[in-house]
C-alpha positions as CSV (number, residue, x, y, z in Angstrom):
1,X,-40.5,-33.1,43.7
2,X,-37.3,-31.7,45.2
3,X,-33.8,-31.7,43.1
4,X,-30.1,-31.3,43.8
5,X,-28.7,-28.3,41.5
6,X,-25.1,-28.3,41.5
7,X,-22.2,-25.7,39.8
8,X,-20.1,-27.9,38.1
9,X,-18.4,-24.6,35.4
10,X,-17.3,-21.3,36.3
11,X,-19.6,-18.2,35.6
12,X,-16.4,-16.8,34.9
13,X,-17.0,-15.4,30.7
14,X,-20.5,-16.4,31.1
15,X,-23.5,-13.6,30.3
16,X,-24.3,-11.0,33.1
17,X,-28.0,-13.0,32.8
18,X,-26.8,-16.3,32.9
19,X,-24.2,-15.0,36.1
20,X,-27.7,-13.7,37.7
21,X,-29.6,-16.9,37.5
22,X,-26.9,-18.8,38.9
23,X,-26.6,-16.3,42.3
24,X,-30.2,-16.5,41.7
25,X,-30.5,-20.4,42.6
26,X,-28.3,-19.8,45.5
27,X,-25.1,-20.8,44.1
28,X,-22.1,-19.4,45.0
29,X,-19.2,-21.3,44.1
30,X,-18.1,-24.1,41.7
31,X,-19.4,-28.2,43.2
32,X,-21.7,-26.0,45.8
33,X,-25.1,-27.0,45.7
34,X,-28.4,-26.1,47.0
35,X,-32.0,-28.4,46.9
36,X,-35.0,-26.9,45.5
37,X,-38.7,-27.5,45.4
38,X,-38.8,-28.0,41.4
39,X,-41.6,-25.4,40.0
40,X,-42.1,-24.0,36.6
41,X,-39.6,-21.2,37.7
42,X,-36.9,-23.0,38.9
43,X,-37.0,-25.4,35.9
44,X,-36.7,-22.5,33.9
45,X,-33.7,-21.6,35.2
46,X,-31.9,-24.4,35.2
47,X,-32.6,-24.9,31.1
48,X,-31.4,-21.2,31.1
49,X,-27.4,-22.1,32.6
50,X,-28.1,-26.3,31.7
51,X,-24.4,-25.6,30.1
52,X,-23.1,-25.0,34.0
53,X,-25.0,-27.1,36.0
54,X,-26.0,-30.6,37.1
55,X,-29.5,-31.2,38.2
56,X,-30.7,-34.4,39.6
57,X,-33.5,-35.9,41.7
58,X,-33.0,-35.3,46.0
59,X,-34.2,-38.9,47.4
């Protein structure tokens, strides 16, 4: 199953590890998004910064 992961807050404030996941996904900057394959990993990335993204099914 693929998803849609988009930035919708700053990183600015956020944790150093919570900044990492996010360049991690492939995000660069707030409203860009990038589609993923979703594994374990990735869904365990997204619960880590869930307070500064959006994540919903790719058709």
């Amino acid at each position: 199953m693929k998803v849609i992961i988009t930035l919708k807050k700053s990183v600015i404030g956020s944790k150093p590890d919570q900044v990492a996941t996010v360049k991690a996904l492939g995000l660069k900057k707030t409203n860009s998004s990038v589609e993923k394959e979703l594994t374990p990993q990735i869904k365990g990335m997204v619960h880590k910064v869930r307070h500064l993204v959006e994540c919903k099914e790719a058709e």
